[in-house]
C-alpha positions in Angstrom: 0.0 0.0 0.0 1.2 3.5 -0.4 1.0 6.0 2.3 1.1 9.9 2.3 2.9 11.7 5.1 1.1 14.9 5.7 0.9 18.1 8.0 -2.1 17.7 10.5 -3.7 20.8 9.4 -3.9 19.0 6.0 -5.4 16.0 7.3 -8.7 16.7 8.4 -9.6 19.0 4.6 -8.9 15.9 2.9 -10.8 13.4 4.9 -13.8 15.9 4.9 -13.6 16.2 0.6 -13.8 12.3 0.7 -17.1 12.9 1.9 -18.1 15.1 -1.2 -18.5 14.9 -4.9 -15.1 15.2 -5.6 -14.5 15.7 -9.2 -12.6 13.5 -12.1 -10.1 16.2 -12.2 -8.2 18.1 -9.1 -10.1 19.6 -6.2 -7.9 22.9 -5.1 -7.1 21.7 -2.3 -5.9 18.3 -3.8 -3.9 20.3 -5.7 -2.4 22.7 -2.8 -1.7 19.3 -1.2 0.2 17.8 -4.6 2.3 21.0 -4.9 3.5 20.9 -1.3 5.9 18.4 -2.1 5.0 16.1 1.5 4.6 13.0 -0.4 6.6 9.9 1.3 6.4 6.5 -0.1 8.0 4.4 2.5 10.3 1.5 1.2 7.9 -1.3 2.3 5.1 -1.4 -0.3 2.0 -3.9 -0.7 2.1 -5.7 -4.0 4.4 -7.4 -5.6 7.1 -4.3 -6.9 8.3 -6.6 -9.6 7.0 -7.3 -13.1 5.0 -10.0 -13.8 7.7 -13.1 -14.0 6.3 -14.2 -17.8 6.0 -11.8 -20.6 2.0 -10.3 -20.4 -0.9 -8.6 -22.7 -3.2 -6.4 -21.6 -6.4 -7.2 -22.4 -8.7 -5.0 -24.5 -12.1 -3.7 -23.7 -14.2 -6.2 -25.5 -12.9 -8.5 -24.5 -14.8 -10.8 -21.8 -15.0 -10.2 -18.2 -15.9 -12.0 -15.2 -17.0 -8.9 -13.3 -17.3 -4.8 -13.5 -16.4 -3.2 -10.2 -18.1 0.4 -9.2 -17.8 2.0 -5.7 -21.4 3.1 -4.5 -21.1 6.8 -3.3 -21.7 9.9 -5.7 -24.4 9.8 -8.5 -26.0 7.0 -7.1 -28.6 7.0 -9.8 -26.3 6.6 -12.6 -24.6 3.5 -10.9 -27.8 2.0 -10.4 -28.7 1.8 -14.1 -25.2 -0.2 -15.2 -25.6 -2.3 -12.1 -28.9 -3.5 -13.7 -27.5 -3.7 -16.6 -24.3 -5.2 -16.4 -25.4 -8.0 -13.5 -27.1 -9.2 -16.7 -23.8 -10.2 -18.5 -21.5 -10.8 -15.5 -20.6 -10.4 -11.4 -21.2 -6.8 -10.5 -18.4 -5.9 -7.7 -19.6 -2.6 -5.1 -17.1 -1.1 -3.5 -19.0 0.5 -0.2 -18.7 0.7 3.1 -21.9 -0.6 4.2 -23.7 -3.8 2.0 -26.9 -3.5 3.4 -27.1 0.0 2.7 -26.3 -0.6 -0.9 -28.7 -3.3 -0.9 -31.4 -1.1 0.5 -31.0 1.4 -1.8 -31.1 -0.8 -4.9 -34.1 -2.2 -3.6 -35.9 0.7 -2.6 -34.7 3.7 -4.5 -33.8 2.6 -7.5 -36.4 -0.7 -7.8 -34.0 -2.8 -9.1 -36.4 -6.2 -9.2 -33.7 -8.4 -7.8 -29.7 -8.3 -6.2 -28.6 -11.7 -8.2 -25.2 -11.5 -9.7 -24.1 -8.6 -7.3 -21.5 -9.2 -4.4 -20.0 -6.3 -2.3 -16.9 -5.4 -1.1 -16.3 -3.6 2.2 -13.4 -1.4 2.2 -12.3 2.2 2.3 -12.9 4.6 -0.9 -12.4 7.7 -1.6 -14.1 8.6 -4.7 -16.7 7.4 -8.0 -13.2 7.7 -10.5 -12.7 3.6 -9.9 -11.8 3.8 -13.8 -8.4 5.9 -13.3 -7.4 4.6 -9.4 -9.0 0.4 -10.3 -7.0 -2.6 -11.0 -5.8 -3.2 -14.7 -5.9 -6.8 -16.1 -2.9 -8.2 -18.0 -2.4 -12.1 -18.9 0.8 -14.0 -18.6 2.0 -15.3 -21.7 -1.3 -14.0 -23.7 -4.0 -16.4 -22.4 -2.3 -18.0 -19.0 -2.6 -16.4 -15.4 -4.7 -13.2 -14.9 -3.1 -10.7 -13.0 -4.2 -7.0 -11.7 -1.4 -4.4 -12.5 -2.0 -1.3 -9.9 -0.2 2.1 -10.8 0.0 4.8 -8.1 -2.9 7.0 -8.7 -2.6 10.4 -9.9 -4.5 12.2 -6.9 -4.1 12.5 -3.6 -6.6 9.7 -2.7 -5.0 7.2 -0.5 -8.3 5.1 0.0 -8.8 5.3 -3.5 -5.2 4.1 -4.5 -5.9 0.5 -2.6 -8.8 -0.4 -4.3 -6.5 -2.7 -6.5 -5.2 -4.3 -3.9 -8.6 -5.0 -2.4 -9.9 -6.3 -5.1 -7.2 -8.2 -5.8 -7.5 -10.3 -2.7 -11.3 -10.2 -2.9 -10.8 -12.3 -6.0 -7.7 -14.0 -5.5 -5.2 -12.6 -8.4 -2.0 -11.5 -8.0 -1.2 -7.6 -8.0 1.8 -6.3 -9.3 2.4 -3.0 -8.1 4.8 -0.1 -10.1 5.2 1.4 -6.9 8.9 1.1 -6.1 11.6 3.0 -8.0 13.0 2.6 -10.8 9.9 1.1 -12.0 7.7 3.4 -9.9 5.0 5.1 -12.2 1.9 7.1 -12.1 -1.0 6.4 -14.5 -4.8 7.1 -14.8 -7.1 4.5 -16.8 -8.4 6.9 -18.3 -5.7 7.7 -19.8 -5.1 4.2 -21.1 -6.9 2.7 -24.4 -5.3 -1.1 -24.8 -5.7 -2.8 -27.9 -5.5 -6.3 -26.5 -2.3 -6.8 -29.4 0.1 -4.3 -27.6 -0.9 -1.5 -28.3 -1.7 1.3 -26.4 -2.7 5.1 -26.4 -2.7 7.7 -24.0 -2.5 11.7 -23.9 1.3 12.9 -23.2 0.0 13.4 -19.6 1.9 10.6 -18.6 4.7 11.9 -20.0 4.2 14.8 -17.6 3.3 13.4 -14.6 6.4 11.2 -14.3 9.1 13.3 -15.7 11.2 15.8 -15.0 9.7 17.7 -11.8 7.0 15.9 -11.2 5.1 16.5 -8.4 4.4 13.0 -7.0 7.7 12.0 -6.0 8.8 9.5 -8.1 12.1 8.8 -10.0 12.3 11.3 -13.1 12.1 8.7 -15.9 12.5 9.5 -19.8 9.9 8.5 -22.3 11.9 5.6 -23.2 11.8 4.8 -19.8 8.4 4.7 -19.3 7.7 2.6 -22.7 9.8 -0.2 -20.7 7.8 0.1 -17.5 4.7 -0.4 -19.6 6.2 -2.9 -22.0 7.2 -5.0 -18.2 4.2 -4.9 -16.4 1.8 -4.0 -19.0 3.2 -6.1 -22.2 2.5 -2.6 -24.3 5.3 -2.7 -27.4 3.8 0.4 -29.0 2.7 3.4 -27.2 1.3 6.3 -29.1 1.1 9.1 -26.9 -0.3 12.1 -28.9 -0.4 16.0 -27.2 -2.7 16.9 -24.6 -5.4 19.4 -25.5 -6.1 23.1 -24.8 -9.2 22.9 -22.8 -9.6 19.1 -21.5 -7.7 19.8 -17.9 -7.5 16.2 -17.0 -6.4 15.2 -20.1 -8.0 11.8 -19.7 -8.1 10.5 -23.8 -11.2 8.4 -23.0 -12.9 11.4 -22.8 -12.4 12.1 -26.4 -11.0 8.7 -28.5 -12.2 5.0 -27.2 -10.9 1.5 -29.3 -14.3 -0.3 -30.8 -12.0 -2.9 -31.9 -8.1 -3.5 -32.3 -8.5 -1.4 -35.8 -11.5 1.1 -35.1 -11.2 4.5 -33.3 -14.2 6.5 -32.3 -13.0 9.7 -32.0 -15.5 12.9 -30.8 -16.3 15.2 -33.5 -16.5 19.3 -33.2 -18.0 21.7 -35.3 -15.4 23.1 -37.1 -12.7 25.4 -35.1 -14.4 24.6 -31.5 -13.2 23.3 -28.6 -10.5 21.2 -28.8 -11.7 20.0 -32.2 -8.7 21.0 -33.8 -6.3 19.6 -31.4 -7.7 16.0 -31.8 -8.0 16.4 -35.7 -4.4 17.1 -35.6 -3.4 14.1 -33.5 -5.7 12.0 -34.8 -4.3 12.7 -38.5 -0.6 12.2 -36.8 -1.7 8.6 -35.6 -3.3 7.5 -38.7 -0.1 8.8 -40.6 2.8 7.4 -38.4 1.4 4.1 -37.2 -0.9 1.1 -38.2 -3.1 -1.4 -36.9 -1.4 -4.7 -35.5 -2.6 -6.1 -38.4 -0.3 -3.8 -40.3 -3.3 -1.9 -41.8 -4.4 1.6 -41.2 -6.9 2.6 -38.8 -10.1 2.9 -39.4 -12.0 5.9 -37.9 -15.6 6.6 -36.7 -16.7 10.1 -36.0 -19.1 10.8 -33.5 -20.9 14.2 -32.7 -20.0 16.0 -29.6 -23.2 17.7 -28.8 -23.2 21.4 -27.3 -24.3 21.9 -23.5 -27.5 23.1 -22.6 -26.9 26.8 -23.1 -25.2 26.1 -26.2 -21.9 26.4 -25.7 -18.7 24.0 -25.9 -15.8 23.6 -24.0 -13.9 25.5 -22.3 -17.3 27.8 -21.6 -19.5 24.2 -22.0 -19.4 21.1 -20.2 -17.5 17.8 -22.5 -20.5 15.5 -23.4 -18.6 12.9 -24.6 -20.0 9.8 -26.2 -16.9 8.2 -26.4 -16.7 7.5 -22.3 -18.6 3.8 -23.2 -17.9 0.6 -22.3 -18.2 -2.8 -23.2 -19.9 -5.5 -20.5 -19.1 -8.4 -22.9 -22.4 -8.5 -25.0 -23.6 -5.1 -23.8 -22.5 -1.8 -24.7 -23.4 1.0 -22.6 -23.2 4.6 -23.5 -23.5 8.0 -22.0 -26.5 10.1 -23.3 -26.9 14.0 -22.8 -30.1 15.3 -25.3 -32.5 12.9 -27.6 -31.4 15.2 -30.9 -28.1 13.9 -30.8 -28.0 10.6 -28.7 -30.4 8.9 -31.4 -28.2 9.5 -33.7 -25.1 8.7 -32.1 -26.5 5.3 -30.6 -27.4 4.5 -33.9 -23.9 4.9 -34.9 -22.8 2.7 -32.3 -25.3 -0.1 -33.5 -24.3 0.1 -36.9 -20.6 -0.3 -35.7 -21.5 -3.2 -33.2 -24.4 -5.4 -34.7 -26.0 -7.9 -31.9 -24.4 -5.8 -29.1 -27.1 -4.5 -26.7 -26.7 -0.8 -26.9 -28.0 0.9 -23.9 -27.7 4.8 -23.5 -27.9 6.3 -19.4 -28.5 9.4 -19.0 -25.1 11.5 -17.5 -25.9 15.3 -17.7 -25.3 14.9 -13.9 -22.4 13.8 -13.7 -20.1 15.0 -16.7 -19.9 18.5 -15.4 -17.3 16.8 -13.1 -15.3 15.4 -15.9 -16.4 11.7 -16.2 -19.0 9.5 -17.7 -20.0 5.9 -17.6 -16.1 4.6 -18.4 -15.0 6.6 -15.8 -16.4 5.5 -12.7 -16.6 1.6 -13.7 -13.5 -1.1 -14.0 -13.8 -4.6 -15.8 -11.9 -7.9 -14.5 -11.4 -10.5 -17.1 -12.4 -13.9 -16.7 -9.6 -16.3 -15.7 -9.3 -18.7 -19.0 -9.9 -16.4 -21.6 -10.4 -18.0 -24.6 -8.8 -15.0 -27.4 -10.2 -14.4 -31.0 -8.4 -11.7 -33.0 -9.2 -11.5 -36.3 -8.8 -8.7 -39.0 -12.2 -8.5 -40.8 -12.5 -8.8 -44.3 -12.5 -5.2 -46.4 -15.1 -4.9 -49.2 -13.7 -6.6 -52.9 -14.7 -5.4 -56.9 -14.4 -8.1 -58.9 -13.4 -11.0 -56.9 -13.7 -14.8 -57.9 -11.8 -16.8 -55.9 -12.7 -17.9 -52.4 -12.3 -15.7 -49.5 -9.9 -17.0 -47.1 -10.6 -15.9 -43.5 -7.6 -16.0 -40.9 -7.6 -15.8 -37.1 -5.4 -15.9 -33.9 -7.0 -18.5 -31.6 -5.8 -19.1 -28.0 -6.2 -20.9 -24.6 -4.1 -22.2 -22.4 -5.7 -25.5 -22.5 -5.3 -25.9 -26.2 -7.7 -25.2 -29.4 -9.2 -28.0 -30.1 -11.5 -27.0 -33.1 -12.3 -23.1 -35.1 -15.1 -23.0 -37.2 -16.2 -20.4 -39.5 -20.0 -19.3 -40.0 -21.0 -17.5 -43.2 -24.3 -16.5 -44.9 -25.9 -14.0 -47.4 -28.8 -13.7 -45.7 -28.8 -13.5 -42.2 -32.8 -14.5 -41.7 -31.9 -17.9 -43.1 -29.1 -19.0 -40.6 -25.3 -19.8 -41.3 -23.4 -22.1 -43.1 -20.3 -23.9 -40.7 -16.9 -24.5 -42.5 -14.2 -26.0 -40.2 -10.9 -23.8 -40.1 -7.8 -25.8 -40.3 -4.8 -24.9 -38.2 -1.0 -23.7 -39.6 1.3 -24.1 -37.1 4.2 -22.7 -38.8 2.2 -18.7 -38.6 0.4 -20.3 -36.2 -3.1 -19.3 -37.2 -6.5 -21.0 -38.1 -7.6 -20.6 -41.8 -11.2 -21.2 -43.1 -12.8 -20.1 -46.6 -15.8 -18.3 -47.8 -16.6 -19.8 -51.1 -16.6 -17.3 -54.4 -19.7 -15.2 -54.5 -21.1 -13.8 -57.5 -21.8 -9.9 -57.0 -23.6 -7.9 -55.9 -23.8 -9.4 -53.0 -23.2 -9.1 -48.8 -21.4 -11.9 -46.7 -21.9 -11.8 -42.9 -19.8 -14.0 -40.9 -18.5 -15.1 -37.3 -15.9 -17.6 -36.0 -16.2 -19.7 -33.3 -13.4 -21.0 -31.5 -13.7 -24.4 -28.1 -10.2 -25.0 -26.4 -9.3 -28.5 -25.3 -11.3 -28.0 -21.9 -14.7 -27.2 -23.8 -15.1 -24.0 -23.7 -16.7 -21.7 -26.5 -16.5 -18.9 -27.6 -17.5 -16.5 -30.6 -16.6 -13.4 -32.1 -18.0 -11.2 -32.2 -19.3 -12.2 -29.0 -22.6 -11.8 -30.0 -23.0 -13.9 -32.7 -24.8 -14.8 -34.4 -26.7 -12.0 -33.9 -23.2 -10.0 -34.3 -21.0 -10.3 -36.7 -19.0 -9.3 -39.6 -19.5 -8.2 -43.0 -18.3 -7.3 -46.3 -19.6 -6.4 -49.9 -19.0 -8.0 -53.1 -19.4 -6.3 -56.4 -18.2 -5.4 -59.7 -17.2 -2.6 -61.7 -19.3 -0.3 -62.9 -17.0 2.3 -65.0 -13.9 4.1 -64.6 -13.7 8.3 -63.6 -11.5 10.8 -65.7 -8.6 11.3 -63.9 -8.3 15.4 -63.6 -4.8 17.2 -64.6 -1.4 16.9 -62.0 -2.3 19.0 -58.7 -1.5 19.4 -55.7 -3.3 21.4 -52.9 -3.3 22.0 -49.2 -6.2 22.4 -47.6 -6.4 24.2 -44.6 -4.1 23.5 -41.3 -5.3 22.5 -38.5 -5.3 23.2 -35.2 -4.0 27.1 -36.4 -3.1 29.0 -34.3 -0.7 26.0 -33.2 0.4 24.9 -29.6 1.7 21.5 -30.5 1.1 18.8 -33.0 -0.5 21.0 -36.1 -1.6 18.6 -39.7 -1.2 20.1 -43.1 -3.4 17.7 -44.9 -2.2 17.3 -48.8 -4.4 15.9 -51.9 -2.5 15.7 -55.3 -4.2 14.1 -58.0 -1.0 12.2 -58.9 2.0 11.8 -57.6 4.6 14.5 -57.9 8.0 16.1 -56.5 7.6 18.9 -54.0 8.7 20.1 -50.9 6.8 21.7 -47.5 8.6 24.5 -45.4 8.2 26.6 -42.7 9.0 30.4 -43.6 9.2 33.4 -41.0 8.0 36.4 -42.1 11.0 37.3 -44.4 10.2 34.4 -46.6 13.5 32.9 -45.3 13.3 28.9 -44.6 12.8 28.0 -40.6 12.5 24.4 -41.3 12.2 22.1 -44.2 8.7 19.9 -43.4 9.1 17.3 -46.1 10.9 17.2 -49.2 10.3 14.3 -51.8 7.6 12.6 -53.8 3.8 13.8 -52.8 1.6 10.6 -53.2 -0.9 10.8 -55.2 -4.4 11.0 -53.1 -4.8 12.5 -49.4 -1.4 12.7 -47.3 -0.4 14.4 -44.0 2.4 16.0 -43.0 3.1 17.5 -39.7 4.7 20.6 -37.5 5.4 20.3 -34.4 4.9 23.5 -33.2 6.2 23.5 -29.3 10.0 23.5 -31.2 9.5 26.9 -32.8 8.9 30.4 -31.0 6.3 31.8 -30.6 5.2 34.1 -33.7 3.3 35.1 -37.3 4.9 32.2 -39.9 4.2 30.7 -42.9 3.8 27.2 -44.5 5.2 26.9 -48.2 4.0 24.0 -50.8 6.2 23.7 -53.7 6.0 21.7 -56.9 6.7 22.2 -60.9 3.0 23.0 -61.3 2.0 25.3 -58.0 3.0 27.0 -55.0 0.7 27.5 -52.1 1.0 29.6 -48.7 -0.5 29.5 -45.7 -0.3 31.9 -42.5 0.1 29.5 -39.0 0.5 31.0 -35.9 2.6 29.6 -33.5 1.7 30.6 -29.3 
């Protein structure tokens, strides 16, 4: 456990706030108490301090889970609803302090028709925030041991940063603790979006909070250092940490981006130029142009509105109503709402996205004016033998003939003993089973799709049982879930236009970090991208080289430059282009 040495008179303010709605983000004085620099984390430390003994993986969101954990105290109301909801799909664990109050509540306030699938834990809590202080779930060598990974908690919330531990010997799994330096590091789940393949994304917050001056006490660690910590405990190999934004002052990313699959981003959408629109354009753009899925394909990306606040306004003068603070309860997906004009359309988004998942929205204007939704203030435990599917869906085909061969990861730790694959053209009339075969020289499981003539649509699911008889699908739904693809042929070919290239506008401008300067050019063509002062004279050379033909990004990073009135430069044989940035 980790323990705070503090002056008397800063005792008693803290115990009382526990008491209160304190928010997602820092209570002043929390943050009087951060800055004094009375931290002292005492050499003997609950947990195991070393990393896990076998290599690990973090699992993803969708994955499934044995039990969500919430701790019964603010926005009671809210809690109620994804208890009812998520004791249909798994154990519900309470954090409170008194189990027949929760249970009276339940029962009588909220008319909850029965308690079944809910056990409580009894232990000390600060907060609602279990999301960024709860345990995180890794598995030894990818499907073995469970384990609960507990960083120290970026608030001053002692009570808070032992719910881990708790619930780590409520259920029996080992913790492993980065608590003791060198490997010491503080981390927030919501700052955390795992892939379930190693990968991993977070807001540069965590660069902050554990480098250089930090105010938490622990060892000053490079970014290099910190990809190792969570490459030890965490089994992360890439870590794509994009710039914090202007107005989000938590700079929690699940507020903004959350991972529908291990090659899908959902990413809040702002009318053009508000908020911190901009800002997550631009690092979204940098993501999508510097890295790839694990499948070695690029992201795919679904945009979802971000609705104003009642008065109209957005952020920073507005509260966030983020959509993307969801979460998965194995086949349930629940979802923060705010205003029927835009959580119709957003749920119906999400269904389209997710087909057979039970999409529930819960109301959260309540609660998000303290920086949190429905991800925020819940945790997921993953079941103890997973059984893992990863699969990259099949991408729409033009003129296709041959079968369609359909590949998939498929692990236990008892063994695989069979993968089949279910396909049909018509969901109303059932599937079609085709065993998959495996290759143990990738290793992978391989089934086919026979040929289809087009037009046509082909839905499909796998379904994987391990030598101990377990079963699983995937999507988890199926067969009401699943995945699909088009098949059709070509209908005519488009006059290609004459050799251009163009920018279109930067973005965010005026620049504070990370800015885009998205590129179309009709084929492809030599050119170079600089950065010019206001005398025309060359700060930087951006890029200089072939411009691909189609869309392409290209990227300042504005926190190297001084603050000031420059300009961006295109040049090719056929144009040159300018455009004013500012740089603050």
């Amino acid at each position: 456990m980790r323990y705070f040495t503090l002056l008397f008179s800063l005792i008693i303010p803290i115990l009382l706030s526990a008491q209160k709605d304190l928010p997602r983000g820092m209570a002043p004085q929390e943050w009087s108490l951060l800055q004094s620099g009375l931290y002292d984390f005492p050499e003997e430390l609950d947990g195991i301090t070393d990393p896990p003994p076998y290599p690990v993986r973090a699992m993803a969101e969708w994955e499934e889970i044995q039990a969500l954990a919430v701790t019964w105290t603010s926005f009671k109301p809210i809690l109620a609803q994804i208890i009812e909801y998520a004791k249909e799909e798994c154990e519900v664990i309470v954090v409170c302090s008194d189990s027949n109050q929760v249970k009276y509540e339940l029962t009588n306030n909220y008319f909850l028709p029965d308690l079944n699938n809910i056990t409580y834990l009894q232990a000390p809590y600060n907060t609602i925030w279990i999301r960024d202080y709860g345990p995180n779930c890794v598995y030894a060598n990818d499907v073995d041991s469970l384990y609960i990974i507990d960083w120290i908690y970026n608030r001053p919330r002692p009570k808070d940063d032992l719910v881990p531990e708790k619930i780590g010997a409520f259920m029996n799994i080992p913790v492993y603790s980065t608590t003791l330096a060198p490997t010491d590091l503080v981390h927030t789940g919501g700052n955390y979006l795992p892939d379930g393949m190693g990968t991993a994304f977070s807001e540069e917050l965590v660069l902050d909070e554990n480098g250089v001056g930090n105010s938490f006490g622990v060892t000053p660690k490079t970014e290099a250092e910190i990809d190792q910590i969570m490459n030890s405990f965490m089994g992360i190999d890439t870590y794509i940490k994009v710039p914090n934004l202007p107005y989000d002052g938590i700079h929690h990313i699940d507020m903004h981006w959350y991972l529908l699959d291990e090659e899908t981003l959902l990413v809040a959408q702002y009318p053009e130029g508000t908020a911190d629109g901009p800002q997550i354009e631009a690092n979204l753009q940098y993501v999508l142009s510097n890295y790839t899925t694990p499948f070695g394909t690029p992201y795919k990306v679904v945009r979802i509105q971000s609705p104003p606040a009642g008065n109209g306004t957005y952020p920073p003068f507005g509260d966030y109503r983020t959509y993307s603070n969801l979460l998965y309860v194995n086949k349930t997906v629940l979802v923060p709402t705010y205003d029927p004009q835009y959580d119709e359309p957003n749920l119906e988004i999400l269904r389209q996205q997710l087909p057979g998942y039970k999409v529930h929205g819960i109301e959260c204007n309540s609660i998000i004016g303290s920086l949190g939704a429905l991800h925020c203030i819940t945790k997921a435990i993953g079941v103890a033998d997973p059984l893992l599917i990863q699969h990259k869906p099949l991408e729409n085909v033009v003129d296709y003939y041959e079968p369609f061969e359909v590949n998939a990861f498929i692990q236990h730790r008892s063994g695989i003993h069979s993968a089949k694959l279910y396909f049909t053209t018509d969901t109303t009339q059932g599937y079609t089973a085709v065993p998959m075969t495996f290759n143990d020289a990738d290793p992978h499981w391989t089934g086919y799709i026979p040929a289809q003539l087009a037009p046509t649509e082909v839905f499909y699911y796998i379904e994987g049982e391990s030598n101990s008889g377990k079963t699983l699908t995937r999507p988890m739904p199926a067969p009401a879930g699943y995945w699909n693809f088009t098949v059709d042929f070509t209908t005519g070919t488009s006059e290609i236009p004459a050799a251009l290239a163009e920018m279109a506008p930067l973005f965010p401008n005026p620049a504070s970090a990370i800015t885009c300067i998205p590129v179309t050019s009709s084929e492809s063509l030599e050119g170079t991208i600089e950065l010019v002062d206001m005398l025309g004279r060359t700060v930087q050379t951006i890029y200089s080289g072939s411009i691909p033909q189609g869309e392409s990004k290209y990227f300042i990073f504005a926190q190297n430059f001084e603050p000031g009135t420059y300009f961006v430069r295109l040049q090719t044989e056929l144009v040159q282009q300018v455009q004013k940035i500012i740089i603050r």
